[in-house]
C-alpha positions, 0 to 999 in steps of 0.5 A: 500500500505504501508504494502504491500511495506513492505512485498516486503522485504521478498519476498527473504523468500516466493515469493509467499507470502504463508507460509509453516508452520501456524508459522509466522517467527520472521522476519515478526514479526518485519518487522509488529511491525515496519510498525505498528508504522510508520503507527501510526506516520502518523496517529499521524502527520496528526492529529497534521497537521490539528489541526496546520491548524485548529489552525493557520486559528482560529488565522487569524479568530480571528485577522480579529474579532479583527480588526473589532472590533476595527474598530467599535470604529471609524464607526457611529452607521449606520455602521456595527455591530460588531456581524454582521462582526464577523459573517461574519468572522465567515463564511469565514472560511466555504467559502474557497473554494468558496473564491479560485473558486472565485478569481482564475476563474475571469480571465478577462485580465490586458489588452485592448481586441484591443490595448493590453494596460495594463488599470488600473481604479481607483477611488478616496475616502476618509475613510469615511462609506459612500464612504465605500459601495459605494466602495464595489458597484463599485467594484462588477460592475466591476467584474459583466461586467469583466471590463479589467485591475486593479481596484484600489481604492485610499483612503484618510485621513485614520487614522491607525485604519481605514486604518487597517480596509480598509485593512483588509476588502478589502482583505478578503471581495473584493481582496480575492472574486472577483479578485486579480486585485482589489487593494487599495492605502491609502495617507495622508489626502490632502483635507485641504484649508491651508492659502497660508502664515501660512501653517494653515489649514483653512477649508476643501474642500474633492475634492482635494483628487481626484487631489493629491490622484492621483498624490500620486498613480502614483508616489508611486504605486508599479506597476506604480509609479515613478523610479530614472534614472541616463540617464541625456538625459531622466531625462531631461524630468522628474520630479527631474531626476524620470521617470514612470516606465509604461508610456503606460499604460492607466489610467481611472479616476472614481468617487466612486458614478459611476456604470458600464453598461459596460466596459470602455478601450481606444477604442472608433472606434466603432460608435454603442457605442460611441455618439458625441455632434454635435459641435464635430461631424466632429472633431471626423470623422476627427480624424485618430485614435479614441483610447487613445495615448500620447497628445490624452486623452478623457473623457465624456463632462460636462456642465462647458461652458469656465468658466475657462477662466474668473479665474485669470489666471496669479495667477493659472497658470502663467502670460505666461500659454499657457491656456491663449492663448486658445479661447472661440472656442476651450476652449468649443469644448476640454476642458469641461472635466469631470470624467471618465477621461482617458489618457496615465500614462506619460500624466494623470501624467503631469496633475495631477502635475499641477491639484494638483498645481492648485487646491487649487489656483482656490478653494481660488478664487472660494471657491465653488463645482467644483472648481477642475473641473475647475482646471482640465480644466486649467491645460489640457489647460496649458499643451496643451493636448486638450480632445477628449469630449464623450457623452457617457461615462455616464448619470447622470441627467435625459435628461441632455445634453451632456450625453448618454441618445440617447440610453436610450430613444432609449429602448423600454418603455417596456424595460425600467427596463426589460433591467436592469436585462439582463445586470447586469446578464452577463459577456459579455455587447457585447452580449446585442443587444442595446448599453448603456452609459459606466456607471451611475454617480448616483449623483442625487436623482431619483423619479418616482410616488412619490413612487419609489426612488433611492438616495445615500444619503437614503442608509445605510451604513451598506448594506453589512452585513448579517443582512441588508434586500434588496431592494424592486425592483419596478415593471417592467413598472415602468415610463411607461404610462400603469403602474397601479401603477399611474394615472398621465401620464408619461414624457420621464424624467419619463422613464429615472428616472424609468430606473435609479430607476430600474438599481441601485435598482437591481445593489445594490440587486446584491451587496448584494446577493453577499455579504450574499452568500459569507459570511453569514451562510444560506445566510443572511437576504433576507427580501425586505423592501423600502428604504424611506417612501413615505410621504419623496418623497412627500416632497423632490425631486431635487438634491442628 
Protein backbone atom coordinates (compact mmCIF):
# COMPACT_ATOMS: atom_id res chain seq x y z
CA UNK A 1 0.00 0.00 0.00
CA UNK A 2 2.73 2.33 0.67
CA UNK A 3 4.33 2.08 -2.79
CA UNK A 4 1.28 2.44 -4.37
CA UNK A 5 0.26 5.77 -2.11
CA UNK A 6 3.30 6.98 -3.74
CA UNK A 7 2.69 6.13 -7.30
CA UNK A 8 -0.78 8.23 -6.92
CA UNK A 9 1.56 11.23 -7.12
CA UNK A 10 2.12 10.73 -10.68
CA UNK A 11 -0.97 9.94 -11.76
CA UNK A 12 -0.60 13.65 -13.49
CA UNK A 13 2.38 11.94 -15.79
CA UNK A 14 0.27 8.42 -16.52
CA UNK A 15 -3.30 7.87 -15.08
CA UNK A 16 -3.25 4.59 -16.30
CA UNK A 17 -0.36 3.86 -14.58
CA UNK A 18 1.13 2.26 -18.03
CA UNK A 19 4.19 3.85 -19.56
CA UNK A 20 4.52 4.67 -23.43
CA UNK A 21 8.24 4.04 -23.54
CA UNK A 22 10.46 0.94 -21.65
CA UNK A 23 12.35 4.20 -20.05
CA UNK A 24 11.44 4.57 -16.64
CA UNK A 25 11.28 8.54 -16.09
CA UNK A 26 13.70 10.41 -13.73
CA UNK A 27 10.71 11.39 -11.69
CA UNK A 28 9.68 7.81 -10.87
CA UNK A 29 13.49 7.19 -10.12
CA UNK A 30 13.07 9.27 -7.40
CA UNK A 31 9.91 9.07 -6.02
CA UNK A 32 11.39 4.76 -5.66
CA UNK A 33 14.54 5.58 -4.01
CA UNK A 34 12.65 7.74 -1.62
CA UNK A 35 9.64 5.06 -0.97
CA UNK A 36 12.70 2.53 -0.55
CA UNK A 37 14.37 4.26 2.27
CA UNK A 38 11.17 5.12 4.33
CA UNK A 39 10.42 1.69 3.86
CA UNK A 40 13.56 0.60 5.29
CA UNK A 41 13.27 3.09 8.05
CA UNK A 42 10.41 1.27 9.01
CA UNK A 43 11.85 -1.60 8.88
CA UNK A 44 14.69 -0.50 10.96
CA UNK A 45 12.47 1.27 13.51
CA UNK A 46 10.16 -1.85 14.37
CA UNK A 47 13.20 -3.97 14.76
CA UNK A 48 14.53 -1.44 17.25
CA UNK A 49 10.69 -1.10 18.74
CA UNK A 50 10.79 -4.87 19.51
CA UNK A 51 14.34 -5.03 20.72
CA UNK A 52 13.48 -1.61 23.19
CA UNK A 53 10.34 -4.01 24.40
CA UNK A 54 12.24 -7.18 24.47
CA UNK A 55 14.93 -5.28 26.45
CA UNK A 56 12.64 -3.46 28.70
CA UNK A 57 10.40 -6.92 29.54
CA UNK A 58 14.12 -8.52 30.11
CA UNK A 59 14.80 -5.99 32.70
CA UNK A 60 11.42 -6.32 34.70
CA UNK A 61 12.13 -10.02 34.18
CA UNK A 62 15.12 -9.69 35.79
CA UNK A 63 14.19 -7.03 38.60
CA UNK A 64 11.31 -9.94 39.92
CA UNK A 65 14.58 -12.53 39.80
CA UNK A 66 16.50 -10.08 41.80
CA UNK A 67 13.66 -9.61 44.39
CA UNK A 68 13.07 -13.05 44.66
CA UNK A 69 16.50 -13.56 45.15
CA UNK A 70 16.96 -11.66 47.61
CA UNK A 71 13.92 -12.91 49.44
CA UNK A 72 15.34 -16.41 49.59
CA UNK A 73 17.54 -14.97 52.49
CA UNK A 74 14.72 -14.40 54.70
CA UNK A 75 12.22 -17.77 53.91
CA UNK A 76 13.36 -21.16 55.77
CA UNK A 77 14.65 -23.99 53.75
CA UNK A 78 10.92 -25.26 53.11
CA UNK A 79 10.35 -22.30 51.19
CA UNK A 80 10.70 -21.93 47.51
CA UNK A 81 13.95 -22.23 45.87
CA UNK A 82 15.45 -19.60 44.02
CA UNK A 83 15.50 -21.87 40.98
CA UNK A 84 12.08 -22.69 41.15
CA UNK A 85 10.98 -18.71 41.45
CA UNK A 86 13.16 -17.57 38.68
CA UNK A 87 11.75 -20.41 36.54
CA UNK A 88 8.64 -19.39 37.01
CA UNK A 89 9.86 -15.98 36.32
CA UNK A 90 11.15 -17.05 33.61
CA UNK A 91 7.80 -18.29 32.11
CA UNK A 92 5.71 -15.33 32.96
CA UNK A 93 7.08 -13.81 30.01
CA UNK A 94 5.76 -16.89 27.73
CA UNK A 95 2.48 -16.20 29.52
CA UNK A 96 1.28 -12.94 28.67
CA UNK A 97 -1.30 -13.20 27.02
CA UNK A 98 -2.67 -15.54 29.45
CA UNK A 99 -1.86 -13.14 32.00
CA UNK A 100 -4.12 -10.41 30.26
CA UNK A 101 -7.07 -13.12 29.34
CA UNK A 102 -6.79 -13.66 32.91
CA UNK A 103 -7.38 -10.73 34.87
CA UNK A 104 -9.10 -8.90 32.35
CA UNK A 105 -12.27 -11.65 31.83
CA UNK A 106 -12.52 -12.18 35.83
CA UNK A 107 -15.43 -9.67 35.51
CA UNK A 108 -17.15 -10.69 38.94
CA UNK A 109 -18.70 -7.32 40.47
CA UNK A 110 -17.42 -4.68 43.25
CA UNK A 111 -20.80 -5.10 44.37
CA UNK A 112 -23.50 -7.32 46.29
CA UNK A 113 -25.86 -9.18 43.43
CA UNK A 114 -29.04 -7.80 45.70
CA UNK A 115 -28.47 -4.78 47.52
CA UNK A 116 -25.51 -3.14 45.20
CA UNK A 117 -23.23 -2.73 48.38
CA UNK A 118 -19.60 -2.02 47.49
CA UNK A 119 -18.09 -5.71 49.81
CA UNK A 120 -14.64 -5.82 50.46
CA UNK A 121 -13.40 -9.29 52.27
CA UNK A 122 -10.32 -9.08 53.97
CA UNK A 123 -8.31 -11.41 55.81
CA UNK A 124 -5.91 -10.78 58.50
CA UNK A 125 -1.71 -12.32 58.09
CA UNK A 126 1.49 -11.92 59.31
CA UNK A 127 4.59 -12.21 56.82
CA UNK A 128 5.23 -15.45 57.58
CA UNK A 129 5.91 -18.76 54.59
CA UNK A 130 3.10 -20.45 56.35
CA UNK A 131 0.46 -17.67 56.29
CA UNK A 132 2.23 -17.04 52.50
CA UNK A 133 0.31 -20.17 50.78
CA UNK A 134 -2.29 -20.13 52.94
CA UNK A 135 -2.79 -16.64 51.39
CA UNK A 136 -2.22 -17.76 47.62
CA UNK A 137 -5.23 -20.57 48.60
CA UNK A 138 -7.84 -18.11 49.99
CA UNK A 139 -7.34 -16.20 47.03
CA UNK A 140 -7.64 -18.97 44.30
CA UNK A 141 -11.12 -19.78 46.23
CA UNK A 142 -12.40 -16.80 45.97
CA UNK A 143 -11.73 -16.41 42.24
CA UNK A 144 -12.67 -20.18 41.68
CA UNK A 145 -16.59 -19.06 43.27
CA UNK A 146 -16.44 -15.36 41.77
CA UNK A 147 -16.76 -14.09 45.49
CA UNK A 148 -18.20 -10.26 44.64
CA UNK A 149 -16.23 -7.25 45.84
CA UNK A 150 -12.41 -6.56 46.96
CA UNK A 151 -10.38 -9.47 48.38
CA UNK A 152 -7.60 -7.55 50.30
CA UNK A 153 -5.05 -9.45 52.43
CA UNK A 154 -3.61 -7.28 55.24
CA UNK A 155 -0.04 -8.38 56.15
CA UNK A 156 1.55 -7.58 59.40
CA UNK A 157 5.13 -7.00 60.73
CA UNK A 158 6.62 -7.50 57.31
CA UNK A 159 10.44 -6.46 57.14
CA UNK A 160 11.18 -4.24 53.91
CA UNK A 161 12.94 -7.32 52.34
CA UNK A 162 9.92 -9.28 52.62
CA UNK A 163 7.28 -6.58 52.09
CA UNK A 164 9.15 -6.13 48.54
CA UNK A 165 8.77 -9.75 48.14
CA UNK A 166 4.86 -9.86 49.14
CA UNK A 167 4.62 -7.35 46.53
CA UNK A 168 6.15 -8.25 44.09
CA UNK A 169 4.85 -11.92 44.29
CA UNK A 170 1.01 -10.66 45.00
CA UNK A 171 1.33 -8.63 41.67
CA UNK A 172 2.69 -10.98 39.23
CA UNK A 173 1.53 -14.19 40.63
CA UNK A 174 -2.08 -13.08 42.25
CA UNK A 175 -3.16 -9.41 41.19
CA UNK A 176 -1.83 -9.91 37.52
CA UNK A 177 -3.61 -13.72 37.17
CA UNK A 178 -6.68 -13.70 38.87
CA UNK A 179 -8.26 -10.36 39.18
CA UNK A 180 -7.46 -6.85 39.59
CA UNK A 181 -9.72 -6.53 42.59
CA UNK A 182 -7.02 -8.61 44.62
CA UNK A 183 -5.45 -6.43 46.74
CA UNK A 184 -2.75 -6.48 49.73
CA UNK A 185 -2.16 -3.63 52.86
CA UNK A 186 1.26 -4.07 54.69
CA UNK A 187 1.06 -2.45 58.53
CA UNK A 188 3.53 -2.44 61.05
CA UNK A 189 4.30 -5.02 63.04
CA UNK A 190 1.30 -4.81 66.25
CA UNK A 191 1.25 -8.46 67.99
CA UNK A 192 3.97 -7.28 70.56
CA UNK A 193 2.47 -7.69 74.57
CA UNK A 194 4.16 -4.15 75.90
CA UNK A 195 4.47 -3.61 79.59
CA UNK A 196 1.36 -1.22 80.45
CA UNK A 197 4.33 1.00 82.21
CA UNK A 198 7.67 0.83 80.33
CA UNK A 199 6.12 0.64 76.92
CA UNK A 200 8.87 -2.73 77.00
CA UNK A 201 7.53 -5.47 74.71
CA UNK A 202 7.43 -8.28 76.91
CA UNK A 203 6.18 -11.19 74.79
CA UNK A 204 4.35 -11.55 71.52
CA UNK A 205 0.55 -12.62 71.43
CA UNK A 206 0.18 -12.92 66.93
CA UNK A 207 -3.79 -12.44 67.03
CA UNK A 208 -3.50 -8.79 67.90
CA UNK A 209 -2.84 -8.42 64.34
CA UNK A 210 -6.43 -9.18 63.41
CA UNK A 211 -7.80 -6.11 65.61
CA UNK A 212 -5.00 -3.39 64.81
CA UNK A 213 -4.44 -4.78 61.41
CA UNK A 214 -7.79 -4.00 60.81
CA UNK A 215 -8.35 -0.58 62.13
CA UNK A 216 -4.69 0.21 60.29
CA UNK A 217 -6.67 -0.91 56.74
CA UNK A 218 -9.87 1.01 57.22
CA UNK A 219 -8.01 4.09 58.43
CA UNK A 220 -5.46 4.04 55.92
CA UNK A 221 -6.77 2.23 52.62
CA UNK A 222 -6.85 4.22 49.83
CA UNK A 223 -10.42 3.24 48.90
CA UNK A 224 -11.81 3.46 52.45
CA UNK A 225 -9.76 4.86 54.78
CA UNK A 226 -10.29 7.96 56.55
CA UNK A 227 -10.75 11.95 55.18
CA UNK A 228 -10.43 15.03 57.14
CA UNK A 229 -13.94 17.04 57.25
CA UNK A 230 -13.89 20.56 58.40
CA UNK A 231 -18.46 20.35 58.59
CA UNK A 232 -17.84 20.74 62.82
CA UNK A 233 -21.63 19.05 62.78
CA UNK A 234 -20.27 15.56 61.26
CA UNK A 235 -16.94 15.81 62.51
CA UNK A 236 -18.62 15.89 65.96
CA UNK A 237 -19.33 12.19 65.34
CA UNK A 238 -15.68 11.11 64.07
CA UNK A 239 -12.51 10.46 65.45
CA UNK A 240 -10.49 13.56 65.57
CA UNK A 241 -12.68 15.51 63.20
CA UNK A 242 -11.73 12.46 60.41
CA UNK A 243 -14.76 10.55 58.58
CA UNK A 244 -14.67 7.23 56.50
CA UNK A 245 -14.64 8.28 53.14
CA UNK A 246 -17.14 4.97 52.23
CA UNK A 247 -19.01 4.37 55.46
CA UNK A 248 -21.86 1.95 53.38
CA UNK A 249 -19.66 -0.43 52.24
CA UNK A 250 -19.61 -3.85 53.95
CA UNK A 251 -16.85 -5.22 55.41
CA UNK A 252 -16.14 -9.36 55.97
CA UNK A 253 -13.56 -10.34 58.06
CA UNK A 254 -11.75 -13.58 57.34
CA UNK A 255 -9.22 -15.78 58.81
CA UNK A 256 -6.28 -16.96 56.18
CA UNK A 257 -6.92 -20.53 57.12
CA UNK A 258 -10.82 -20.03 55.64
CA UNK A 259 -11.64 -21.92 52.43
CA UNK A 260 -14.80 -20.65 50.43
CA UNK A 261 -17.51 -23.13 49.39
CA UNK A 262 -19.40 -20.06 48.21
CA UNK A 263 -19.98 -16.67 48.10
CA UNK A 264 -20.30 -14.56 51.08
CA UNK A 265 -22.32 -10.99 50.65
CA UNK A 266 -24.67 -9.10 53.38
CA UNK A 267 -27.57 -11.01 52.39
CA UNK A 268 -28.98 -13.84 54.48
CA UNK A 269 -33.06 -13.54 53.24
CA UNK A 270 -32.50 -16.85 51.57
CA UNK A 271 -33.73 -19.69 54.18
CA UNK A 272 -32.43 -22.54 51.50
CA UNK A 273 -28.77 -21.46 52.65
CA UNK A 274 -28.95 -19.99 55.90
CA UNK A 275 -29.32 -22.14 59.20
CA UNK A 276 -30.16 -20.59 62.61
CA UNK A 277 -29.39 -22.01 66.31
CA UNK A 278 -32.53 -22.80 67.73
CA UNK A 279 -32.49 -20.41 70.90
CA UNK A 280 -32.30 -17.54 67.69
CA UNK A 281 -34.80 -19.10 65.71
CA UNK A 282 -37.71 -16.72 66.47
CA UNK A 283 -35.18 -13.86 66.81
CA UNK A 284 -34.37 -14.20 63.36
CA UNK A 285 -38.01 -15.00 61.97
CA UNK A 286 -38.90 -11.86 63.68
CA UNK A 287 -36.06 -9.62 62.06
CA UNK A 288 -37.52 -7.09 59.29
CA UNK A 289 -34.59 -7.32 57.34
CA UNK A 290 -32.00 -10.49 57.24
CA UNK A 291 -29.36 -8.10 55.01
CA UNK A 292 -26.45 -6.29 56.88
CA UNK A 293 -27.09 -2.12 57.90
CA UNK A 294 -25.91 0.16 60.32
CA UNK A 295 -26.39 -1.19 64.11
CA UNK A 296 -27.01 -4.77 62.49
CA UNK A 297 -23.80 -6.81 61.87
CA UNK A 298 -23.70 -10.63 61.64
CA UNK A 299 -21.35 -13.05 61.98
CA UNK A 300 -21.19 -17.12 62.23
CA UNK A 301 -21.84 -18.36 66.39
CA UNK A 302 -18.86 -19.72 68.48
CA UNK A 303 -18.95 -21.58 71.26
CA UNK A 304 -17.30 -18.73 73.53
CA UNK A 305 -20.77 -19.05 76.07
CA UNK A 306 -20.81 -15.45 78.15
CA UNK A 307 -17.29 -15.92 79.48
CA UNK A 308 -16.53 -12.25 78.58
CA UNK A 309 -18.62 -11.14 81.25
CA UNK A 310 -16.68 -12.69 84.16
CA UNK A 311 -13.47 -10.35 82.70
CA UNK A 312 -12.97 -7.35 84.79
CA UNK A 313 -14.73 -5.04 83.05
CA UNK A 314 -14.10 -1.81 84.79
CA UNK A 315 -10.40 -2.39 83.89
CA UNK A 316 -11.25 -3.36 79.99
CA UNK A 317 -13.97 -1.33 79.34
CA UNK A 318 -14.55 1.27 81.82
CA UNK A 319 -16.50 1.25 85.03
CA UNK A 320 -19.95 2.61 83.08
CA UNK A 321 -19.27 0.29 79.92
CA UNK A 322 -22.84 -0.45 78.64
CA UNK A 323 -21.20 -4.03 78.13
CA UNK A 324 -21.51 -4.37 81.89
CA UNK A 325 -25.43 -3.89 81.65
CA UNK A 326 -25.81 -6.82 79.13
CA UNK A 327 -27.45 -10.07 80.78
CA UNK A 328 -26.40 -13.52 80.83
CA UNK A 329 -29.61 -13.94 78.26
CA UNK A 330 -28.92 -11.73 75.75
CA UNK A 331 -24.92 -11.83 76.29
CA UNK A 332 -25.44 -15.50 74.74
CA UNK A 333 -28.09 -15.02 72.07
CA UNK A 334 -25.85 -11.83 70.22
CA UNK A 335 -22.51 -11.66 71.30
CA UNK A 336 -20.89 -15.04 70.83
CA UNK A 337 -19.28 -13.83 67.98
CA UNK A 338 -16.60 -15.25 65.58
CA UNK A 339 -14.87 -14.53 62.14
CA UNK A 340 -16.41 -14.15 59.34
CA UNK A 341 -17.49 -11.08 60.92
CA UNK A 342 -19.42 -8.68 58.95
CA UNK A 343 -20.85 -5.29 59.41
CA UNK A 344 -21.14 -1.61 57.89
CA UNK A 345 -17.45 0.05 57.33
CA UNK A 346 -18.73 3.06 59.66
CA UNK A 347 -19.54 0.05 62.26
CA UNK A 348 -16.54 -2.69 61.84
CA UNK A 349 -14.61 0.85 62.25
CA UNK A 350 -16.22 1.68 65.81
CA UNK A 351 -15.38 -1.95 66.75
CA UNK A 352 -12.07 -2.00 65.69
CA UNK A 353 -11.13 1.08 67.95
CA UNK A 354 -12.31 -0.41 70.76
CA UNK A 355 -11.16 -4.38 69.89
CA UNK A 356 -7.67 -2.79 69.30
CA UNK A 357 -8.06 -0.86 72.90
CA UNK A 358 -9.45 -3.52 74.47
CA UNK A 359 -7.20 -6.32 73.37
CA UNK A 360 -4.24 -6.06 74.85
CA UNK A 361 -6.19 -5.15 78.38
CA UNK A 362 -8.15 -8.83 78.19
CA UNK A 363 -4.85 -10.86 76.95
CA UNK A 364 -2.87 -9.42 80.35
CA UNK A 365 -5.98 -10.50 82.49
CA UNK A 366 -6.47 -13.88 80.41
CA UNK A 367 -2.98 -14.41 78.52
CA UNK A 368 -4.40 -17.02 76.67
CA UNK A 369 -5.54 -18.13 72.85
CA UNK A 370 -8.96 -16.46 72.20
CA UNK A 371 -8.28 -13.87 74.40
CA UNK A 372 -9.09 -11.47 71.46
CA UNK A 373 -12.17 -13.11 70.51
CA UNK A 374 -13.43 -12.26 73.86
CA UNK A 375 -12.29 -8.50 73.41
CA UNK A 376 -14.16 -8.62 70.12
CA UNK A 377 -17.29 -9.89 72.04
CA UNK A 378 -16.66 -6.94 74.81
CA UNK A 379 -16.30 -4.09 72.55
CA UNK A 380 -19.67 -5.37 70.38
CA UNK A 381 -21.09 -5.17 73.75
CA UNK A 382 -19.70 -1.50 74.67
CA UNK A 383 -20.62 -0.04 71.86
CA UNK A 384 -24.28 -1.79 71.83
CA UNK A 385 -24.00 -3.32 68.25
CA UNK A 386 -25.62 -6.86 69.03
CA UNK A 387 -24.96 -9.60 66.42
CA UNK A 388 -27.17 -11.34 64.49
CA UNK A 389 -25.34 -15.15 65.09
CA UNK A 390 -25.42 -17.71 61.97
CA UNK A 391 -24.53 -21.27 61.86
CA UNK A 392 -23.91 -21.43 58.51
CA UNK A 393 -21.13 -19.38 57.72
CA UNK A 394 -18.91 -22.23 58.25
CA UNK A 395 -17.70 -25.87 59.51
CA UNK A 396 -14.63 -26.50 61.16
CA UNK A 397 -14.57 -29.14 63.93
CA UNK A 398 -16.43 -32.06 62.63
CA UNK A 399 -20.20 -32.20 64.18
CA UNK A 400 -19.48 -29.21 66.27
CA UNK A 401 -22.30 -27.46 67.40
CA UNK A 402 -23.20 -24.21 66.06
CA UNK A 403 -21.85 -24.92 62.90
CA UNK A 404 -23.04 -25.96 59.32
CA UNK A 405 -22.64 -29.37 59.28
CA UNK A 406 -27.00 -29.91 58.92
CA UNK A 407 -26.03 -29.71 55.20
CA UNK A 408 -23.10 -31.83 55.17
CA UNK A 409 -24.94 -34.56 56.93
CA UNK A 410 -27.84 -33.64 54.58
CA UNK A 411 -25.32 -35.04 51.45
CA UNK A 412 -25.99 -38.32 50.30
CA UNK A 413 -22.90 -40.57 51.88
CA UNK A 414 -22.43 -41.35 48.06
CA UNK A 415 -21.63 -37.76 47.53
CA UNK A 416 -19.56 -37.09 50.44
CA UNK A 417 -16.37 -36.49 48.07
CA UNK A 418 -18.16 -36.58 44.84
CA UNK A 419 -19.61 -33.43 45.61
CA UNK A 420 -16.21 -31.58 46.15
CA UNK A 421 -15.29 -31.99 42.82
CA UNK A 422 -18.99 -30.33 41.50
CA UNK A 423 -18.47 -27.16 43.10
CA UNK A 424 -14.74 -26.39 43.32
CA UNK A 425 -15.17 -26.54 39.01
CA UNK A 426 -17.74 -23.94 38.72
CA UNK A 427 -18.12 -20.36 39.00
CA UNK A 428 -21.66 -20.20 39.96
CA UNK A 429 -22.45 -22.03 43.57
CA UNK A 430 -26.15 -21.26 42.66
CA UNK A 431 -26.14 -23.92 40.32
CA UNK A 432 -25.37 -26.68 42.91
CA UNK A 433 -28.95 -28.19 43.77
CA UNK A 434 -27.51 -28.66 47.85
CA UNK A 435 -26.98 -25.93 49.68
CA UNK A 436 -23.43 -25.93 51.75
CA UNK A 437 -21.58 -23.84 54.68
CA UNK A 438 -20.10 -20.48 53.29
CA UNK A 439 -16.69 -21.62 53.84
CA UNK A 440 -14.35 -24.38 55.84
CA UNK A 441 -12.16 -22.88 58.65
CA UNK A 442 -9.62 -25.76 58.32
CA UNK A 443 -8.08 -25.16 61.97
CA UNK A 444 -8.23 -28.89 62.57
CA UNK A 445 -6.42 -31.98 61.55
CA UNK A 446 -8.99 -34.36 59.74
CA UNK A 447 -8.10 -38.12 59.52
CA UNK A 448 -10.22 -40.95 58.08
CA UNK A 449 -8.68 -44.98 58.35
CA UNK A 450 -5.65 -43.77 59.96
CA UNK A 451 -4.66 -43.43 56.28
CA UNK A 452 -6.27 -40.08 54.63
CA UNK A 453 -5.39 -36.75 56.36
CA UNK A 454 -5.67 -33.02 55.76
CA UNK A 455 -3.72 -30.69 58.49
CA UNK A 456 -2.45 -27.29 57.93
CA UNK A 457 0.42 -27.84 59.99
CA UNK A 458 1.61 -31.14 57.32
CA UNK A 459 1.67 -28.59 54.02
CA UNK A 460 4.51 -27.36 52.94
CA UNK A 461 5.43 -24.35 52.34
CA UNK A 462 6.56 -24.24 49.35
CA UNK A 463 3.48 -25.77 47.31
CA UNK A 464 3.14 -23.03 44.90
CA UNK A 465 6.33 -23.77 42.91
CA UNK A 466 6.78 -25.66 39.96
CA UNK A 467 8.74 -28.17 41.47
CA UNK A 468 6.41 -29.34 44.15
CA UNK A 469 4.42 -32.61 43.45
CA UNK A 470 0.02 -32.53 44.09
CA UNK A 471 -1.61 -34.26 46.46
CA UNK A 472 -2.68 -37.55 46.42
CA UNK A 473 -6.73 -37.19 46.45
CA UNK A 474 -8.29 -40.14 48.11
CA UNK A 475 -10.95 -42.35 46.53
CA UNK A 476 -14.33 -41.07 46.18
CA UNK A 477 -16.00 -43.46 49.07
CA UNK A 478 -13.90 -42.34 51.43
CA UNK A 479 -15.92 -42.41 55.12
CA UNK A 480 -18.50 -44.46 53.60
CA UNK A 481 -19.28 -47.98 55.35
CA UNK A 482 -18.75 -49.82 51.58
CA UNK A 483 -15.41 -48.33 51.44
CA UNK A 484 -12.70 -51.22 50.61
CA UNK A 485 -10.11 -49.37 51.78
CA UNK A 486 -11.16 -50.22 55.51
CA UNK A 487 -12.84 -52.74 57.74
CA UNK A 488 -13.94 -50.68 60.55
CA UNK A 489 -17.29 -49.03 60.40
CA UNK A 490 -17.63 -45.55 59.70
CA UNK A 491 -19.45 -42.81 62.12
CA UNK A 492 -21.39 -39.94 60.75
CA UNK A 493 -18.00 -37.98 62.37
CA UNK A 494 -16.12 -40.25 59.67
CA UNK A 495 -18.19 -38.84 56.66
CA UNK A 496 -17.51 -35.21 57.93
CA UNK A 497 -13.92 -35.62 58.27
CA UNK A 498 -13.81 -37.81 54.83
CA UNK A 499 -15.89 -34.68 53.49
CA UNK A 500 -13.24 -32.08 54.73
CA UNK A 501 -10.38 -34.68 53.57
CA UNK A 502 -11.59 -34.92 50.07
CA UNK A 503 -12.68 -30.82 49.84
CA UNK A 504 -9.40 -29.39 50.82
CA UNK A 505 -7.25 -32.03 49.05
CA UNK A 506 -8.99 -31.06 45.62
CA UNK A 507 -9.20 -27.25 46.50
CA UNK A 508 -5.13 -27.35 47.09
CA UNK A 509 -4.57 -29.60 43.87
CA UNK A 510 -6.52 -26.90 42.07
CA UNK A 511 -4.39 -24.07 43.70
CA UNK A 512 -1.50 -25.66 42.30
CA UNK A 513 -2.56 -26.52 38.92
CA UNK A 514 -3.35 -23.35 38.55
CA UNK A 515 -0.25 -22.11 39.55
CA UNK A 516 2.11 -24.56 37.40
CA UNK A 517 -0.41 -23.89 34.28
CA UNK A 518 0.22 -20.35 34.52
CA UNK A 519 3.77 -20.22 35.13
CA UNK A 520 5.76 -23.33 34.79
CA UNK A 521 7.20 -24.48 31.40
CA UNK A 522 5.36 -27.98 30.40
CA UNK A 523 3.34 -27.47 33.49
CA UNK A 524 5.07 -28.16 36.31
CA UNK A 525 5.55 -31.30 38.38
CA UNK A 526 2.20 -33.28 38.02
CA UNK A 527 3.58 -36.36 40.18
CA UNK A 528 0.89 -37.36 43.47
CA UNK A 529 2.53 -38.01 46.38
CA UNK A 530 0.55 -38.47 50.04
CA UNK A 531 1.06 -35.74 52.49
CA UNK A 532 2.38 -37.54 55.60
CA UNK A 533 3.33 -41.32 56.28
CA UNK A 534 0.90 -43.42 57.55
CA UNK A 535 2.84 -44.68 60.75
CA UNK A 536 2.48 -40.28 61.87
CA UNK A 537 -1.53 -40.67 61.53
CA UNK A 538 -1.36 -43.85 63.58
CA UNK A 539 0.46 -41.93 66.27
CA UNK A 540 -1.07 -38.45 66.24
CA UNK A 541 -4.87 -37.38 65.60
CA UNK A 542 -6.52 -34.24 67.60
CA UNK A 543 -6.11 -30.55 67.05
CA UNK A 544 -4.19 -28.87 64.09
Amino acid sequence: QRNGDYGNDNDDDDPRGTRSKSIVPKSLIGTLIVASVLFLMLLLSGSLSNSSSSSSSNSNSNSFKAEDSNATNYQNNQLRTTAAIQQTTNNNDNNKSSKTTSSTTNTTSTTSPTTGATLHLIFSTDCSTFQHWQSYLFFHRAYTIQQPGYITRIASGCTDQQMRYEQLWHEERIQGQMSHRYRIHFTPHFSGVKDDVTGKVMGDYKFFNKPFGLKHFLEKDELLGLVVVDDSTTAANNTNGEMMKHPNDIIILCDPDFALLRPITDDFSNERDTLIGPRRTKYYQQMSSHIVTHGQPFAQTYGLGTQWRKFNLDNIAGVDSPAKQVDQKNGGMFYPAGPPYIGTARDMYKIAVKWSEFAPRVHKEYPHLLAEMYAYCIAAAHLQLPHTLLDSLMISVAGAGGEGWKFISAIPPSETCSIATTFSNTNDYHTSIRPLPSLIHYCQRYVVDNQYFWGKRKIPHDIFTCNHPLLTEPPMNLGQSSSSSSQQQHTEKDRMNAFMICTLTKFTNDAMLFFKERHCEDGGNRERRDLVPMVDLARRRGGG
